[in-house]
C-alpha positions as CSV (number, residue, x, y, z in Angstrom):
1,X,24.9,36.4,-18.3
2,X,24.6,34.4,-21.4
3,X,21.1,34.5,-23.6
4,X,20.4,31.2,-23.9
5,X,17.3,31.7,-25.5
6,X,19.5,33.5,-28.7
7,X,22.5,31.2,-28.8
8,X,21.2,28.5,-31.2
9,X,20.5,31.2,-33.6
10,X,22.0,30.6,-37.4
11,X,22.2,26.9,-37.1
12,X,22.6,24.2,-34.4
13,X,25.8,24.1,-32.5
14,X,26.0,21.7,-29.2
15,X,29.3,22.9,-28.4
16,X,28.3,26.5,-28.3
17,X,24.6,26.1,-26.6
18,X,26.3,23.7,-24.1
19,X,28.6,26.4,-23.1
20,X,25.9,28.7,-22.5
21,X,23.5,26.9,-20.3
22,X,25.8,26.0,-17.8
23,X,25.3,28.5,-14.9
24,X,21.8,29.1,-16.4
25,X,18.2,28.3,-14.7
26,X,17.3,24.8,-15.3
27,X,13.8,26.0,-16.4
28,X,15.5,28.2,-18.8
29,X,17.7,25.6,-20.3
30,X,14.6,23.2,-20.7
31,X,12.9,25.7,-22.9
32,X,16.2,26.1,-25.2
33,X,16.1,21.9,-25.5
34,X,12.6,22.1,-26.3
35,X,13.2,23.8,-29.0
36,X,15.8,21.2,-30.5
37,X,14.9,17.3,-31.8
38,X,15.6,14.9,-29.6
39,X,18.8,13.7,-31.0
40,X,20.3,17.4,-31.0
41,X,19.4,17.7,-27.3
42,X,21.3,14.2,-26.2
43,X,24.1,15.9,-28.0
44,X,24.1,18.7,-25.7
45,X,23.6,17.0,-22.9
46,X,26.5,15.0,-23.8
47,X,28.8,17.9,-23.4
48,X,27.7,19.3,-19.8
49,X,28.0,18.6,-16.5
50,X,26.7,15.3,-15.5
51,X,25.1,17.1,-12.3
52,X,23.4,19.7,-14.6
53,X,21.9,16.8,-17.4
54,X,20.4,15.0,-14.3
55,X,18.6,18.3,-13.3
56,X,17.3,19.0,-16.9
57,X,16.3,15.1,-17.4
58,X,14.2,15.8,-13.9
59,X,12.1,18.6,-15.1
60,X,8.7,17.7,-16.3
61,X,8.9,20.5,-18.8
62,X,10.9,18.7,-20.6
63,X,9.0,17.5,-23.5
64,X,11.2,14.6,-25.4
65,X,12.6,13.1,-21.7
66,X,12.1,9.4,-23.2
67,X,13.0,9.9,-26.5
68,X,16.3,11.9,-25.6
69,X,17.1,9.0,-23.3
70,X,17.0,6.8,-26.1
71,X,19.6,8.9,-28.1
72,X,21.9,9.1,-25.6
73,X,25.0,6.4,-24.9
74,X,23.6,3.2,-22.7
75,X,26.0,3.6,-20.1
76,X,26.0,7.6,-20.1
77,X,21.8,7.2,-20.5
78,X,22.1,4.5,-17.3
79,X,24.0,7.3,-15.2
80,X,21.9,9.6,-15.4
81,X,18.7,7.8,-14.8
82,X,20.3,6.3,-11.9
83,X,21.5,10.2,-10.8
84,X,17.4,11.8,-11.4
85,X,15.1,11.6,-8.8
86,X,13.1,8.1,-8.6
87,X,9.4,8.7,-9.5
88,X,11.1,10.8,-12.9
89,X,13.6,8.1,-13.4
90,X,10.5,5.8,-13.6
91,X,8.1,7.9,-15.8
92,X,10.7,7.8,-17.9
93,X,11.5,4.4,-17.9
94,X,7.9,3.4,-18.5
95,X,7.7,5.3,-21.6
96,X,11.1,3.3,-23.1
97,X,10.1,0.1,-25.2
98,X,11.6,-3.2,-25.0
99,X,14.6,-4.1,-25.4
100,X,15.9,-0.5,-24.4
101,X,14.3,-0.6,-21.2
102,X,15.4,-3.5,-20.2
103,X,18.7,-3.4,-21.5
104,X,18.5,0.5,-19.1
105,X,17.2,-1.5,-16.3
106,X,20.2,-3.9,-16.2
107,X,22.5,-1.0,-16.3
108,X,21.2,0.6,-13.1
109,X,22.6,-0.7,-9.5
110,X,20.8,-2.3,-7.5
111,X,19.4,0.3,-5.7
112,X,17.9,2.3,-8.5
113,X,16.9,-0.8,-9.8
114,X,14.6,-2.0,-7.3
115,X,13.3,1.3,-6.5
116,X,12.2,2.2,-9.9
117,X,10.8,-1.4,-10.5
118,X,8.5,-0.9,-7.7
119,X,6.8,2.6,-8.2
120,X,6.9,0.8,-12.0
121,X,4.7,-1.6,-10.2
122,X,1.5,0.9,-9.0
123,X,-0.9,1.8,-11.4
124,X,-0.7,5.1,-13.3
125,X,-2.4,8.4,-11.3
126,X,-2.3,6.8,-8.1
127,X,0.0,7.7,-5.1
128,X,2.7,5.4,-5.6
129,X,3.0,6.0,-9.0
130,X,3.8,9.9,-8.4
131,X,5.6,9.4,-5.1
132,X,9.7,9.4,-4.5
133,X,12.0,7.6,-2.3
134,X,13.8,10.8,-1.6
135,X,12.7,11.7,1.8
136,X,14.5,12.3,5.1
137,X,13.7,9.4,7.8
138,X,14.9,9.1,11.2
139,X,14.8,6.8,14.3
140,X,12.3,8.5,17.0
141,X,15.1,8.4,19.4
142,X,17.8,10.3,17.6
143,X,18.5,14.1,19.0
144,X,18.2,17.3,17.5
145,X,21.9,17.4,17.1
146,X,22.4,14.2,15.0
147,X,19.4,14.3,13.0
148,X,20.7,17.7,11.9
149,X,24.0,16.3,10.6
150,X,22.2,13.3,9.4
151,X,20.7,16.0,6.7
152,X,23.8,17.4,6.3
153,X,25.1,14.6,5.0
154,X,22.4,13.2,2.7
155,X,20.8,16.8,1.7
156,X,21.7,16.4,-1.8
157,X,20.9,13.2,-2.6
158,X,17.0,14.2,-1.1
159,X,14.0,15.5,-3.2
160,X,12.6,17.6,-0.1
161,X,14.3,18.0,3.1
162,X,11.7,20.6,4.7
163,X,9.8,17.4,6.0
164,X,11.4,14.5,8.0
165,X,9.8,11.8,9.3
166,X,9.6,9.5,12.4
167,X,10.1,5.8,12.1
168,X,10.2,3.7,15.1
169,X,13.8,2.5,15.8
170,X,12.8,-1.5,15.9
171,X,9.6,-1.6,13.8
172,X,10.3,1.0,11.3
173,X,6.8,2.0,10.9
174,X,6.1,5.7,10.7
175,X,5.1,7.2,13.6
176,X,5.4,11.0,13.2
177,X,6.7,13.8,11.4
178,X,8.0,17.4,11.8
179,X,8.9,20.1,9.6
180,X,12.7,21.4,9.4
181,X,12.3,24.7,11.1
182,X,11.0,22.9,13.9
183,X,14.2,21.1,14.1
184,X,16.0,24.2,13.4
185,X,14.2,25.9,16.4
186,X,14.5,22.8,18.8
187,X,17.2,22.1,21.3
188,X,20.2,20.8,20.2
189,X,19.8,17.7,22.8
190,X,15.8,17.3,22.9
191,X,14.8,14.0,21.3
192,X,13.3,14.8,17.7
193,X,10.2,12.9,19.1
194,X,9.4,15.4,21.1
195,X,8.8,17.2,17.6
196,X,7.0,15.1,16.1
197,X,2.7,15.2,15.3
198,X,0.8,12.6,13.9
199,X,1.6,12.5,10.8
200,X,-1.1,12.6,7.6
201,X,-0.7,9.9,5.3
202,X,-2.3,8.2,2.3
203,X,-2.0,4.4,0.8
204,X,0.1,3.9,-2.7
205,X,-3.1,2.9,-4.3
206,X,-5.0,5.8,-3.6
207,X,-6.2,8.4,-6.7
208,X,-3.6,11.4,-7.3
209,X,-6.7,13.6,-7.4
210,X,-7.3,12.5,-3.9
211,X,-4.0,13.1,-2.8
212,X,-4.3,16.6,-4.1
213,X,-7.3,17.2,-2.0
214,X,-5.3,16.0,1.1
215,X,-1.8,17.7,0.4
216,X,-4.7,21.1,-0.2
217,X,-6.8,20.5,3.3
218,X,-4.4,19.9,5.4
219,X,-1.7,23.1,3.6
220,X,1.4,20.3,3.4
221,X,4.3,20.5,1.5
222,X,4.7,16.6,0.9
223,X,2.2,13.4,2.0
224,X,3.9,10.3,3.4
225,X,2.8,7.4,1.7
226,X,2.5,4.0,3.8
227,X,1.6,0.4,3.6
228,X,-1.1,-1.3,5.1
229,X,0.9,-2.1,7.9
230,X,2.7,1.6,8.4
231,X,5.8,1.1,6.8
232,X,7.0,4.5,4.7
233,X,7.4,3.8,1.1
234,X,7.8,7.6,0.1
235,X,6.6,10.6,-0.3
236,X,4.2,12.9,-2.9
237,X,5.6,16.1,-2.9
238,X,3.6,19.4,-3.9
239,X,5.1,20.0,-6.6
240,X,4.2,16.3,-8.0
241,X,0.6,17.4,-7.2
242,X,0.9,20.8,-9.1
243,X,2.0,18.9,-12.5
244,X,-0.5,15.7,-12.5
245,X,-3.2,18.9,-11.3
246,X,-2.2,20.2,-14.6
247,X,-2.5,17.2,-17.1
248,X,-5.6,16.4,-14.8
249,X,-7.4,19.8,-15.8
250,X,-5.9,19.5,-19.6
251,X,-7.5,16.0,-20.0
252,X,-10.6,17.4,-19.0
253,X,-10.5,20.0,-20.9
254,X,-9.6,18.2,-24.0
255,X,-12.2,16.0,-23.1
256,X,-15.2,18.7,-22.8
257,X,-14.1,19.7,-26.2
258,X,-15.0,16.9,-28.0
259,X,-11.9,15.2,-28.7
260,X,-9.8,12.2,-26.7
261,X,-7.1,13.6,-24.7
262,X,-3.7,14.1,-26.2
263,X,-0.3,13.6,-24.1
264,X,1.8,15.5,-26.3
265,X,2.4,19.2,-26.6
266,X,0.0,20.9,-29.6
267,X,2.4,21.8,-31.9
268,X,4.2,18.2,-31.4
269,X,1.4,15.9,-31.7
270,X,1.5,14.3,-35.0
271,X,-1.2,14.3,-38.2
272,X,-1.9,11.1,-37.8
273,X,-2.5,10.9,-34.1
274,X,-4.5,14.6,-34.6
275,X,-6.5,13.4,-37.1
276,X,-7.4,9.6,-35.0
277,X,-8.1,12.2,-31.4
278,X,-10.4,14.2,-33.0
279,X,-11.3,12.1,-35.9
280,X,-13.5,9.5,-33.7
281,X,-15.5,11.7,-31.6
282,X,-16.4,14.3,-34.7
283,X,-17.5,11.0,-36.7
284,X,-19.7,9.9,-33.8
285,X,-21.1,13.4,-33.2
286,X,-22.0,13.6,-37.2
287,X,-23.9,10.3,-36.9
288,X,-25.7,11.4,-33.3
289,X,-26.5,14.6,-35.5
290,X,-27.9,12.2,-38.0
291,X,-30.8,11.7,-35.8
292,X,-31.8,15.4,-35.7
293,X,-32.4,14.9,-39.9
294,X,-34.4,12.2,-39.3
295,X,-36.9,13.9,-36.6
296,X,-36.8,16.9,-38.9
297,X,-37.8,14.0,-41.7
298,X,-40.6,12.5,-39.2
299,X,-42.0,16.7,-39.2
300,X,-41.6,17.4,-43.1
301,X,-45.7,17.3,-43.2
302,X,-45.7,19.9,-40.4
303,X,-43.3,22.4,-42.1
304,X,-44.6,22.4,-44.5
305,X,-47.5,23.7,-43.6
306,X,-45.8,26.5,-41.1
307,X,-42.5,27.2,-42.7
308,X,-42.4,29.9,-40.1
309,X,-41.6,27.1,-37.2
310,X,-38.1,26.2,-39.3
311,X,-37.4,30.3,-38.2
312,X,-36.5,29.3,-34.8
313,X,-35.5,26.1,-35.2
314,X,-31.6,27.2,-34.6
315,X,-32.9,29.0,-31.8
316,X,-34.3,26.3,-30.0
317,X,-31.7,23.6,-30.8
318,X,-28.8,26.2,-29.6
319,X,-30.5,27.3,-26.1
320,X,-31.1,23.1,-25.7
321,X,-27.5,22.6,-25.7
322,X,-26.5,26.1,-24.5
323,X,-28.3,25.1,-20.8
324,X,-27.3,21.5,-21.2
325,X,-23.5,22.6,-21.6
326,X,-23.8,25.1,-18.9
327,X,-25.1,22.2,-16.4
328,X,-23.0,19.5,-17.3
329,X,-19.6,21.9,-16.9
330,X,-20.9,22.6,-13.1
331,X,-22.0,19.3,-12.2
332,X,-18.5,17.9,-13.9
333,X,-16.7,20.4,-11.7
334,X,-18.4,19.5,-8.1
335,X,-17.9,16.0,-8.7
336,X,-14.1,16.3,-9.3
337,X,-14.2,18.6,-6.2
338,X,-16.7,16.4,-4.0
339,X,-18.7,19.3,-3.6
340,X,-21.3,16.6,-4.8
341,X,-21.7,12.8,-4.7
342,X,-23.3,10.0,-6.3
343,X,-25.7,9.7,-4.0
344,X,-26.7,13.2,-4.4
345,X,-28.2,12.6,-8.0
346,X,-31.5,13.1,-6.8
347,X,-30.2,16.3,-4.8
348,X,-29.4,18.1,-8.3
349,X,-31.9,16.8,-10.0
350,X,-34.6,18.8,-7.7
351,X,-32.3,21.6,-8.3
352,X,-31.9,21.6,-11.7
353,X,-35.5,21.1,-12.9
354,X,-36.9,24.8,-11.3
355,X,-33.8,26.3,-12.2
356,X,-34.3,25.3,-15.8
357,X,-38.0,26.2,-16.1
358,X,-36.8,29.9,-14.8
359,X,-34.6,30.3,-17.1
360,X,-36.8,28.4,-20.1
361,X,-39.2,30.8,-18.8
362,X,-36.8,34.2,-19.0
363,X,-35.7,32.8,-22.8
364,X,-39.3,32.0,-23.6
365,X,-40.1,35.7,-22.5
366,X,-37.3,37.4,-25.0
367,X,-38.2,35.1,-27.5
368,X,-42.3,36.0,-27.5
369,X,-41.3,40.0,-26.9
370,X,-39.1,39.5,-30.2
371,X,-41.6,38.1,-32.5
372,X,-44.2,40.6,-31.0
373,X,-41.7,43.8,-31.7
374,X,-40.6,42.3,-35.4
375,X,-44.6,41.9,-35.6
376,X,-45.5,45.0,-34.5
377,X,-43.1,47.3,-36.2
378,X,-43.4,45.6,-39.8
379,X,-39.8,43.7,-39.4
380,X,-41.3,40.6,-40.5
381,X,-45.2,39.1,-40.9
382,X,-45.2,35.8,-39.0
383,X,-49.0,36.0,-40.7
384,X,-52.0,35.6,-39.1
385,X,-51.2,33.5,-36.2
386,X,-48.7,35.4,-35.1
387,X,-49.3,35.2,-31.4
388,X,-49.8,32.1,-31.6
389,X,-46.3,31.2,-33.3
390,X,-44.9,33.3,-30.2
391,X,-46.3,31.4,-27.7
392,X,-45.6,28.1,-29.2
393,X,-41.7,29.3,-29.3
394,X,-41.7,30.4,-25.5
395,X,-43.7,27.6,-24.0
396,X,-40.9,24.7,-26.2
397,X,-38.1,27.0,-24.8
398,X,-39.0,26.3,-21.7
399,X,-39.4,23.0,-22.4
400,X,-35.7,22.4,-24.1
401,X,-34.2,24.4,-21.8
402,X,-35.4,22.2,-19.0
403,X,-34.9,19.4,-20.7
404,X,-31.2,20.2,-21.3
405,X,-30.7,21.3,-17.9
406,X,-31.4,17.9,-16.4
407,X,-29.9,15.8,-18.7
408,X,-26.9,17.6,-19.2
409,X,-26.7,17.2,-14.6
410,X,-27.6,13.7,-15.1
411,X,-25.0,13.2,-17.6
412,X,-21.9,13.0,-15.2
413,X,-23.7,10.7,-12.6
414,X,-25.2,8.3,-14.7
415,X,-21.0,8.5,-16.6
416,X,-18.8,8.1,-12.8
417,X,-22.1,5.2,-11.7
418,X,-20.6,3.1,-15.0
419,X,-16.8,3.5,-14.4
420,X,-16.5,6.3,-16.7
421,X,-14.2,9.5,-16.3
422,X,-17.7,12.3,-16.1
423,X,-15.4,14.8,-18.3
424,X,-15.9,12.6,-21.4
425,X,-19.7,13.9,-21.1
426,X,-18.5,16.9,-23.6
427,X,-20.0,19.6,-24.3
428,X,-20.6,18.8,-28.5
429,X,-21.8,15.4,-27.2
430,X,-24.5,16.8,-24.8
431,X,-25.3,19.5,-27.3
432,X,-26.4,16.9,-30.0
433,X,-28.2,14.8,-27.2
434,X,-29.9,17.8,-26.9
435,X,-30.2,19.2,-30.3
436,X,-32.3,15.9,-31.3
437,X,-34.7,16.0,-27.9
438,X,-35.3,19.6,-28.5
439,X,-36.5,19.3,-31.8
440,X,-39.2,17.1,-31.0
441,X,-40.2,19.0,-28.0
442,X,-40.4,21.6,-30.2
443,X,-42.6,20.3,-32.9
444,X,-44.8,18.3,-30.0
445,X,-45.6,21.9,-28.5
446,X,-46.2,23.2,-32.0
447,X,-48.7,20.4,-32.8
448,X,-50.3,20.9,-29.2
449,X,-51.0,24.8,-29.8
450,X,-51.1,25.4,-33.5
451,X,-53.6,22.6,-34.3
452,X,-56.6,23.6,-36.1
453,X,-54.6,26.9,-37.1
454,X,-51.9,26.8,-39.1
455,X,-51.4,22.9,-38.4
């Protein structure tokens, strides 16, 4: 077996990796084109199979899809779209400009055509945007027998065949589906209605996240998508799921970190576009931080008669954000779940303020045990109000961490209420929310306990 992942060693050769990745894994030969520009890849895919340059174009792996389609021949770059799966045909499609696309567009027949314009026509991350035409139909009053050489005979030209599903001979409206071993198992003269449950299906409009839930509950390989009136318009396989699960989660993630969410690989994202996705949100956090200067500014008078207080000041601005991050991540995760809802709010809010007193209250305790031990065993002099120092560090611990506890829950509601995606409440941007509240908690307590001592 040939190494494909070795053969473009010492210098690109399309003739020579072309050779080798026919007969190979498609994943494998993805990886090898990922490696190469966009124009180098078209070149290889010139010089295989047509069959096997459909299967690579299909695989979402592939990182350049769009751009290798552009460096390919029209008419060869027409044939294949026309060859890949639908839904992959039209993600592809959609990320052409004018006038290639249309120019691609005209080049298709008619039936690719008008497939791909209409899953163009849904809204991105919703059912009909992900879902393909692919699927195996029948009439509910077909046998075992022919429905079994009906798949036969259109097998390969299918996305899935391990599902088929029951239209009604005269309305064509979907009225139940069965899974191939069923048919397998059933007699060879039995009508396939016989077969047939009620099937589970969603509405092309409906949110791919949702569709994951439902493929998930209900353990199916692929979820029939219908019209308002019944009619089949495809399918959303699990495999569809899997990958917009993936970009789903790496949005988020992207999004919790600060930073707008990127489409491209890491290492293929450009400066410029690095620099604008991070750029934004670091220039809004640094003014947001701007405001913990100016509370700091509002307290000079106050430091500077207890320099000690500036001691803990990291402290208590990192445990803030520290218990805001840690609420905001599990409240951002049970709504995407609906382990919560909006209307729960109120639900987590009740939870959220004991649970951050506690754990203020467990901080607060290490924090006074630490100033009494460094105290106590000559680490440092905190002078003569020592104690009092201590207590005024635990009782705004509990305070911040509170604080941060309940607005960093709140964040996501108040985020999903306005329209907003509840992953963009990040975990820098509740940290400085944070960072600003604690400080003045934390001069407030000072000024409540320390007055007529060392304030």
């Amino acid at each position: 077996m040939t190494d494909i992942h070795t053969i473009s060693e010492g210098g690109f050769n399309a003739a020579v990796i072309a050779a080798g990745v026919i007969g190979e894994h498609t994943a494998d030969t993805v990886d090898v084109l990922n490696k190469l520009t966009p124009e180098e890849s078209a070149e290889v895919l010139r010089l295989v199979p047509r069959e096997t340059a459909i299967e690579i174009l299909d695989k979402p792996e592939l990182d350049f899809g769009a751009e290798i389609i552009e460096a390919l021949p029209r008419d060869l770059a027409a044939t294949l779209l026309a060859g890949m799966s639908a839904d992959m045909a039209a993600d592809l499609i959609q990320q052409l400009r004018d006038p290639l696309r249309g120019e691609l567009m005209q080049g298709l027949d008619e039936a690719s055509r008008t497939t791909i314009t209409s899953l163009l026509s849904y809204p991105d991350n919703t059912a009909g945007a992900m879902m393909t035409t692919e699927f195996v139909s029948v009439p509910s009053n077909w046998t075992v027998e022919r429905t079994l050489q009906h798949i036969r005979q259109v097998e390969r030209t299918r996305e899935t065949v391990y599902a088929i599903y029951l239209l009604d001979p005269y309305t064509r409206r979907l009225v139940g589906a069965f899974s191939l071993r069923r048919l397998i198992l059933g007699e060879p003269s039995a009508s396939v209605g016989s077969l047939a449950v009620a099937p589970i299906t969603t509405l092309p409009l409906a949110d791919r996240e949702d569709v994951a839930r439902l493929i998930a509950r209900h353990d199916l390989l692929a979820v029939p998508v219908v019209d308002k009136t019944g009619h089949l318009l495809g399918i959303v396989t699990f495999d569809d799921v899997i990958d917009a699960i993936i970009e789903e989660n790496t949005e988020d993630v992207q999004k919790f970190g600060g930073m707008e969410a990127i489409e491209e690989p890491y290492l293929q994202i450009g400066l410029g576009d690095m620099i604008r996705k991070r750029g934004v949100w670091l220039a809004v956090l640094f003014v947001s931080e701007m405001l913990t200067a100016s509370v700091m500014q509002h307290f000079e008078g106050e430091l500077e008669k207890a320099l000690v207080l500036t001691l803990f000041i990291p402290l208590i601005m990192s445990s803030g954000g520290n218990s805001g991050s840690q609420a905001t991540s599990l409240l951002i995760r049970a709504l995407a779940l609906h382990d919560v809802r909006l209307s729960d709010w109120w639900r987590v809010m009740l939870r959220e303020l004991p649970t951050g007193m506690l754990l203020g209250a467990g901080l607060g305790v290490i924090g006074l045990v630490r100033i009494v031990a460094w105290q106590k065993l000559g680490i440092y002099d905190y002078g003569e109000h020592w104690l009092l120092v201590g207590l005024t560090v635990a009782a705004a611990l509990i305070g911040v961490v509170t604080f941060g506890s309940v607005v960093g829950s709140m964040l996501p509601f108040a985020l999903q209420r306005v329209g907003f995606d509840p992953a963009s409440a990040s975990a820098p941007f509740v940290a400085t929310l944070v960072d600003v509240t604690g400080l003045m908690i934390y001069f407030s307590t000072a000024l409540l306990i320390l007055r007529g001592t060392l304030l």
